[in-house]
HTML snippet that shows the backbone in 3Dmol.js (N, CA, C, O; Angstrom):
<script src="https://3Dmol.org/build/3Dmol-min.js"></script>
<div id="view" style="width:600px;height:400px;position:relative"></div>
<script>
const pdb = `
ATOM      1  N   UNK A   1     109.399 113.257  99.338  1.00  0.00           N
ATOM      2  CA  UNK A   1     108.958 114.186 100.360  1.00  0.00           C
ATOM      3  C   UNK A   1     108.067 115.227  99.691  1.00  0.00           C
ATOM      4  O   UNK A   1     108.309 115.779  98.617  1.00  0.00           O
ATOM      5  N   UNK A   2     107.050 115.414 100.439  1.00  0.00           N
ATOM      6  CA  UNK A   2     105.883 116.958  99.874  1.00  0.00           C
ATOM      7  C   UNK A   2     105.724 117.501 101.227  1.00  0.00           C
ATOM      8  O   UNK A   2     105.554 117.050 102.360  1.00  0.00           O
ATOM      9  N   UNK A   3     105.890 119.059 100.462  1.00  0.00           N
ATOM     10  CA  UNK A   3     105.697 120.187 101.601  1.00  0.00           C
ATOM     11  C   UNK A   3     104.697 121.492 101.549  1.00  0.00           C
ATOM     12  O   UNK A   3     105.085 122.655 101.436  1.00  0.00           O
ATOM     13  N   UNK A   4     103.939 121.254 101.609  1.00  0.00           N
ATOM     14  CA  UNK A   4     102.887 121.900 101.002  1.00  0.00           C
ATOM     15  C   UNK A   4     102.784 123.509 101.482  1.00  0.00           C
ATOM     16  O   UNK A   4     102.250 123.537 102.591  1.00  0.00           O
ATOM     17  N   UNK A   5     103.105 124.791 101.028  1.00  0.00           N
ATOM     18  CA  UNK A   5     103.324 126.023 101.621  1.00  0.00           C
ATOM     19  C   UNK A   5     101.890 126.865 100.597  1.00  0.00           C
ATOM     20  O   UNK A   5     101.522 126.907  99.424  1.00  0.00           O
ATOM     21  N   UNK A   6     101.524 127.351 101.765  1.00  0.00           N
ATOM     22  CA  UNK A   6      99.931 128.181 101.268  1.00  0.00           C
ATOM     23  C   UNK A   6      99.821 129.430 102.062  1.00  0.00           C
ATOM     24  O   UNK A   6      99.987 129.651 103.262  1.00  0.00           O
ATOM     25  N   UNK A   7      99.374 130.458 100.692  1.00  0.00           N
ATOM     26  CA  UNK A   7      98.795 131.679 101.579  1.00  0.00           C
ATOM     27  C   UNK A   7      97.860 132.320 100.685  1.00  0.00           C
ATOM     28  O   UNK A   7      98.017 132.268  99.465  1.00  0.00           O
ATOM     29  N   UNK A   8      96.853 132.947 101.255  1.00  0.00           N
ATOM     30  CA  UNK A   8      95.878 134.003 100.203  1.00  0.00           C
ATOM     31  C   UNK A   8      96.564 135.137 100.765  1.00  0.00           C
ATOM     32  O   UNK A   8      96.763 135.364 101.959  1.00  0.00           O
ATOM     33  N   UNK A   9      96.927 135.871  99.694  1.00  0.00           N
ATOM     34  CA  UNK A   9      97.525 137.473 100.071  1.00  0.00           C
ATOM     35  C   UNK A   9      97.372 138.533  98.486  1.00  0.00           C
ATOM     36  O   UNK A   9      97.163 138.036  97.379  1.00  0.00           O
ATOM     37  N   UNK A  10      97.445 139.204  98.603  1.00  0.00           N
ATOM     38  CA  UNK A  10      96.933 140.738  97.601  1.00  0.00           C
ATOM     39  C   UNK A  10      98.381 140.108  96.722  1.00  0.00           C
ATOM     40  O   UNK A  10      99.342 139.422  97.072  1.00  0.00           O
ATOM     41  N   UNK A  11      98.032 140.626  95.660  1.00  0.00           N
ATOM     42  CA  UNK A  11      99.085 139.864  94.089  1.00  0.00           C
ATOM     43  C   UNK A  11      99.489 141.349  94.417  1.00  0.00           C
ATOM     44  O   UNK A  11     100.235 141.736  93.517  1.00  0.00           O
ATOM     45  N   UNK A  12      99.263 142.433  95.460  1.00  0.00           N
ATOM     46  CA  UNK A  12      99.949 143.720  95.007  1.00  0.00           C
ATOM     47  C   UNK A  12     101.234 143.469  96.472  1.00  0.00           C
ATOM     48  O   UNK A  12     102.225 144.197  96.525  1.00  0.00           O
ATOM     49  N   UNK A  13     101.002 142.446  97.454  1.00  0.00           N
ATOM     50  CA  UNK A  13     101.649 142.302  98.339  1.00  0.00           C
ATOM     51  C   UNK A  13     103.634 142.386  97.743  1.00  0.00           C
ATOM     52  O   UNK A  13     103.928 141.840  96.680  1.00  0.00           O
ATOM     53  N   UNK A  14     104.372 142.867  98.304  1.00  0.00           N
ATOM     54  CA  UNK A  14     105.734 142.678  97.510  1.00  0.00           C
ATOM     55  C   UNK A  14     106.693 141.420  98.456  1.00  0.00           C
ATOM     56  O   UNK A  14     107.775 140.927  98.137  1.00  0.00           O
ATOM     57  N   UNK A  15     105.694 141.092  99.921  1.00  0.00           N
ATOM     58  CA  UNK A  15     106.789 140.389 100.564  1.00  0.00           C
ATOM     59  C   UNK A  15     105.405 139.124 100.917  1.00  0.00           C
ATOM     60  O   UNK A  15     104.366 139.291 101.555  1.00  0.00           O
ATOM     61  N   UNK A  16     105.903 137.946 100.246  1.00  0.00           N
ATOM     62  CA  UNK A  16     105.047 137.087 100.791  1.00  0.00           C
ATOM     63  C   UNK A  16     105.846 135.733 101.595  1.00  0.00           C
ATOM     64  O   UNK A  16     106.841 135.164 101.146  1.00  0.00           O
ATOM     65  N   UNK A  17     105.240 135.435 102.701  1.00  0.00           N
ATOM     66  CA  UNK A  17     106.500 134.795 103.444  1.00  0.00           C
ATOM     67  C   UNK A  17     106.235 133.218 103.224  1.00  0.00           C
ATOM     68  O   UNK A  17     106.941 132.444 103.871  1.00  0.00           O
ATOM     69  N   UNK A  18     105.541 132.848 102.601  1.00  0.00           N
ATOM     70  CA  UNK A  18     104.872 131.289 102.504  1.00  0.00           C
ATOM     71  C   UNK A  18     106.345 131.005 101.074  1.00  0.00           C
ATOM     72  O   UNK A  18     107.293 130.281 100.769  1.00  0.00           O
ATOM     73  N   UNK A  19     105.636 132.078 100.699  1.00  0.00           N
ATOM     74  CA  UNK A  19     106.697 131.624  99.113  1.00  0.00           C
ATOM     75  C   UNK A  19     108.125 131.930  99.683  1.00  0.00           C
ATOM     76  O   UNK A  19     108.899 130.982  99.543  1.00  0.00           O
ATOM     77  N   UNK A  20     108.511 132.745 100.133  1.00  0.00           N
ATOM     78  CA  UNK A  20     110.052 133.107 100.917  1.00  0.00           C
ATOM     79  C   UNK A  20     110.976 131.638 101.470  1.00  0.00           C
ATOM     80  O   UNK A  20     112.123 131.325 101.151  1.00  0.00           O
ATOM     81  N   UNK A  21     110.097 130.970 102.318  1.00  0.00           N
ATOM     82  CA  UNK A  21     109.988 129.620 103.255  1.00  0.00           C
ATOM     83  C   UNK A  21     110.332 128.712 101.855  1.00  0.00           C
ATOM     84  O   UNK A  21     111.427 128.169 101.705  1.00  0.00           O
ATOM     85  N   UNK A  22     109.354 128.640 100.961  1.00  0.00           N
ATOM     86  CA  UNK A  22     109.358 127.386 100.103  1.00  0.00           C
ATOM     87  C   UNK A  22     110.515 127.633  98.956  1.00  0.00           C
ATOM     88  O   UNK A  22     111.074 126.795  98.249  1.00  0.00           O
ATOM     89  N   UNK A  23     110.651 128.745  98.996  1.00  0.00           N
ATOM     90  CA  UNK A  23     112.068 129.021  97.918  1.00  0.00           C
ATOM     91  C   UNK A  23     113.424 128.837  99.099  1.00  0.00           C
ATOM     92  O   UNK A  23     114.012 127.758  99.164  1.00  0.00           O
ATOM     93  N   UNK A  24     113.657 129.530  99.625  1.00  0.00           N
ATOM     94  CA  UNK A  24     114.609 128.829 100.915  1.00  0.00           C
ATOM     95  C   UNK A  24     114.569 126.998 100.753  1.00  0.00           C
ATOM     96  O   UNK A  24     115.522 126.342 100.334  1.00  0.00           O
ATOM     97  N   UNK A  25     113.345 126.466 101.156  1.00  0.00           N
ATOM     98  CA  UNK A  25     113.487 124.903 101.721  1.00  0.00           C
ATOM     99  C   UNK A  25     113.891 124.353 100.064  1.00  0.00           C
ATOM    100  O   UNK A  25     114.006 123.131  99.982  1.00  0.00           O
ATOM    101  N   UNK A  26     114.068 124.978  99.029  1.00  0.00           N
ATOM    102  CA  UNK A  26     113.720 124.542  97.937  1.00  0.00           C
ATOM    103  C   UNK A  26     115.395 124.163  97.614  1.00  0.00           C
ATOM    104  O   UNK A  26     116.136 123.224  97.324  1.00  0.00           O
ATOM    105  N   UNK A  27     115.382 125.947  97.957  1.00  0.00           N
ATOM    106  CA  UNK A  27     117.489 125.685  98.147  1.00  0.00           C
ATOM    107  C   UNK A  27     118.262 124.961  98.539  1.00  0.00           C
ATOM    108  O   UNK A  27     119.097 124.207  98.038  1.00  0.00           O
ATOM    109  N   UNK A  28     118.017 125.166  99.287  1.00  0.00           N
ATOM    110  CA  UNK A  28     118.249 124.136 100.663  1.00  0.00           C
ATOM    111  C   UNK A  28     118.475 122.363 100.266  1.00  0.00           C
ATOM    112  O   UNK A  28     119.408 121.588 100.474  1.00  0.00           O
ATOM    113  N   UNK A  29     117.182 122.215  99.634  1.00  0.00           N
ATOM    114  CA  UNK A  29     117.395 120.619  99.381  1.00  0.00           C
ATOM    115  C   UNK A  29     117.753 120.444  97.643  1.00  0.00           C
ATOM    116  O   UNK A  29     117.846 119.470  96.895  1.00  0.00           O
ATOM    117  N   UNK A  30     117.846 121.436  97.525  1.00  0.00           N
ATOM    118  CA  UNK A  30     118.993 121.148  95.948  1.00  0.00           C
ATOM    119  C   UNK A  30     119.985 121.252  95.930  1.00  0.00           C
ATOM    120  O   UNK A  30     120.632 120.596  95.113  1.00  0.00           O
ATOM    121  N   UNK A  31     120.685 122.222  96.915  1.00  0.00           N
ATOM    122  CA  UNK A  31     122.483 122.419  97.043  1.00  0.00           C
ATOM    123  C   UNK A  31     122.891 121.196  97.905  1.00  0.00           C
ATOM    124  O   UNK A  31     124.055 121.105  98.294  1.00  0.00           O
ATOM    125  N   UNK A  32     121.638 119.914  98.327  1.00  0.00           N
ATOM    126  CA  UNK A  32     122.201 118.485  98.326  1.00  0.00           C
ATOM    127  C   UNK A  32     122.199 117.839  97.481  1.00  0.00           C
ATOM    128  O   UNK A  32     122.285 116.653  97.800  1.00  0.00           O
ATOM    129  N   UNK A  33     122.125 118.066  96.238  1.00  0.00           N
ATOM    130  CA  UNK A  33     122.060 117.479  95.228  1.00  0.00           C
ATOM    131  C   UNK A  33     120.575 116.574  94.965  1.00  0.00           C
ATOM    132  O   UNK A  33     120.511 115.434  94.504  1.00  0.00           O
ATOM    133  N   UNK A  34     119.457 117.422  95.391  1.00  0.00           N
ATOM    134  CA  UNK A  34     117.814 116.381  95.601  1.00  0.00           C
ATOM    135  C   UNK A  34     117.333 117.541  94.045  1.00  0.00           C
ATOM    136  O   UNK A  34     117.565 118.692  93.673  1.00  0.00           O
ATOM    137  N   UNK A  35     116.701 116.553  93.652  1.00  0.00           N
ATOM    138  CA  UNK A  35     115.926 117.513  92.275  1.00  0.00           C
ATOM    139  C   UNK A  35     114.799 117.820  92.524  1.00  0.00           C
ATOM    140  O   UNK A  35     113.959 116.923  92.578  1.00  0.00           O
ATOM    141  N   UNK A  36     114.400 119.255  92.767  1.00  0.00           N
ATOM    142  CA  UNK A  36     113.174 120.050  93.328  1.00  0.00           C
ATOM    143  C   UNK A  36     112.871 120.357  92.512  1.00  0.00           C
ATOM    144  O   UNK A  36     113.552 120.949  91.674  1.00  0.00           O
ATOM    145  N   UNK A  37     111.424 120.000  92.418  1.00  0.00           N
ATOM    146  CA  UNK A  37     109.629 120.740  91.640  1.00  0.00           C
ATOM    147  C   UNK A  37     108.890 121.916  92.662  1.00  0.00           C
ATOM    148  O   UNK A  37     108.261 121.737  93.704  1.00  0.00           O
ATOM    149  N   UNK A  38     109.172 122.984  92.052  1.00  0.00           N
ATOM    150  CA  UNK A  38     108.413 124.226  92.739  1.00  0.00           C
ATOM    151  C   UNK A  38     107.167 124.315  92.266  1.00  0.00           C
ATOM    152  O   UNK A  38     107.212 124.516  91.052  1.00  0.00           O
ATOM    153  N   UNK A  39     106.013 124.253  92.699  1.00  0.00           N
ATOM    154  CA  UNK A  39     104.549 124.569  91.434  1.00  0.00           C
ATOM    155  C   UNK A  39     103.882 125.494  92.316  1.00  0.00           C
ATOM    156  O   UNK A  39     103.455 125.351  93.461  1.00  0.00           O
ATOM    157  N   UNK A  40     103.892 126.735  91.314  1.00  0.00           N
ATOM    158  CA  UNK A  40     103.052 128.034  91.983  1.00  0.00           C
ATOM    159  C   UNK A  40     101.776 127.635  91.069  1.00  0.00           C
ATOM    160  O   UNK A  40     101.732 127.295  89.886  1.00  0.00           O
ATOM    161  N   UNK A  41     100.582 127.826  92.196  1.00  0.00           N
ATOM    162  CA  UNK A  41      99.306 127.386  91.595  1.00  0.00           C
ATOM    163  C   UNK A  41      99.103 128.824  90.638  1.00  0.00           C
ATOM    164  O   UNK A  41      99.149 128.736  89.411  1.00  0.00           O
ATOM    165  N   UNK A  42      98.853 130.277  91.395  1.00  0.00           N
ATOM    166  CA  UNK A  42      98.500 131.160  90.601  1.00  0.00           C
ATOM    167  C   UNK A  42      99.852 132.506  90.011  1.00  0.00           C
ATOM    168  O   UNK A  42      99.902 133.675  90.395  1.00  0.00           O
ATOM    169  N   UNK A  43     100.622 131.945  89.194  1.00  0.00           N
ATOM    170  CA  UNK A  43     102.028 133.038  88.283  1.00  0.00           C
ATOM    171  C   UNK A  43     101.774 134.342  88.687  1.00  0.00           C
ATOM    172  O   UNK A  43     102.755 135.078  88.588  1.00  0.00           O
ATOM    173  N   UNK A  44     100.430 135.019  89.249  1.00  0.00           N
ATOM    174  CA  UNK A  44     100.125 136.254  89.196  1.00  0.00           C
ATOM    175  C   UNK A  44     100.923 136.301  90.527  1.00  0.00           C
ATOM    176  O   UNK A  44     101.481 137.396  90.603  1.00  0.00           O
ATOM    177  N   UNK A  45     101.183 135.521  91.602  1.00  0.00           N
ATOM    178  CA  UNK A  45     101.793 135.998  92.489  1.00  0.00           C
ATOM    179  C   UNK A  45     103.513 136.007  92.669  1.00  0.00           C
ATOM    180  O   UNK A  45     104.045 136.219  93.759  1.00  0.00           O
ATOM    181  N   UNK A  46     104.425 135.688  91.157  1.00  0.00           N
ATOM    182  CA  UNK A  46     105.520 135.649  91.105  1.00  0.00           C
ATOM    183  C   UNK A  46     105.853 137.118  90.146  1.00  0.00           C
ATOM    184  O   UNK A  46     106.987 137.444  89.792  1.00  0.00           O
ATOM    185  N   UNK A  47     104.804 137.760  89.886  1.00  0.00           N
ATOM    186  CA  UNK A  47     105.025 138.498  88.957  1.00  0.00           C
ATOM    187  C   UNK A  47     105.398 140.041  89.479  1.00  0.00           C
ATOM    188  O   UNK A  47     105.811 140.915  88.716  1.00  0.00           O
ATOM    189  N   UNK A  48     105.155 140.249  91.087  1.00  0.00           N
ATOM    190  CA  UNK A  48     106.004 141.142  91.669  1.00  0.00           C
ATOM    191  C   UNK A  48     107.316 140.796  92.307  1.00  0.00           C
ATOM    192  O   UNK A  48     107.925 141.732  92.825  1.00  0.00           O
ATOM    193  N   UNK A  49     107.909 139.460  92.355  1.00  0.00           N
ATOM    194  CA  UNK A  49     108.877 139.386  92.778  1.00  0.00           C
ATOM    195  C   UNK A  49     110.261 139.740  92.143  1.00  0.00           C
ATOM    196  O   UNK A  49     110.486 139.272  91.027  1.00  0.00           O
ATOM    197  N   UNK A  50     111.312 140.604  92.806  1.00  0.00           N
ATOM    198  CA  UNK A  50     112.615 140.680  91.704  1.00  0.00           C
ATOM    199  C   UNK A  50     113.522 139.745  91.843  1.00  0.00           C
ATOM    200  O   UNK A  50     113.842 139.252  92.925  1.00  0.00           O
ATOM    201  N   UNK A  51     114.128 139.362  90.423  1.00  0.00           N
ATOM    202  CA  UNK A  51     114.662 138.180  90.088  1.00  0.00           C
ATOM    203  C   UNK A  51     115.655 138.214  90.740  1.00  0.00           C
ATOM    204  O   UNK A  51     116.176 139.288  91.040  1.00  0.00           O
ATOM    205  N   UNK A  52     116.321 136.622  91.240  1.00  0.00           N
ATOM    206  CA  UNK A  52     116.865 136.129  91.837  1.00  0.00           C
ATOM    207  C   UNK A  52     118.378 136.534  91.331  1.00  0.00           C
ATOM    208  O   UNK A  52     118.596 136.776  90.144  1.00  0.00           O
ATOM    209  N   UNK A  53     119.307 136.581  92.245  1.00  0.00           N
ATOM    210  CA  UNK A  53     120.988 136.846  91.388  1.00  0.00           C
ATOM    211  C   UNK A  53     121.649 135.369  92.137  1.00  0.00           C
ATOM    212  O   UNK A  53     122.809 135.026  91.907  1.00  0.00           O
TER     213      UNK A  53
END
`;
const viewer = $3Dmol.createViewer("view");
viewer.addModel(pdb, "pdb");
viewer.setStyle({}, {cartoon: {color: "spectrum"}});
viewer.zoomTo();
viewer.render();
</script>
């Protein structure tokens, strides 16, 4: 399965909802035991997010 989640938004943005969606669906199909590949094209937009607990 491919799910392709896209947005252009400011790297100063703190809430981006494309990436929100694809980390959710990501969860989601690993706590079934499916082995998920996340690939952020540009790192500059993970670099305001706070880490996960």
């Amino acid at each position: 399965m491919t799910r392709v989640f896209s947005e252009e938004i400011s790297t100063r943005a703190t809430r981006r909802p494309e990436l929100e969606a694809a980390m959710k669906l990501a969860g989601e199909i690993r706590s079934s035991g499916v082995a998920v590949t996340l690939v952020v094209h540009e790192h500059a937009s993970m670099t305001n997010r706070p880490p996960q607990q």
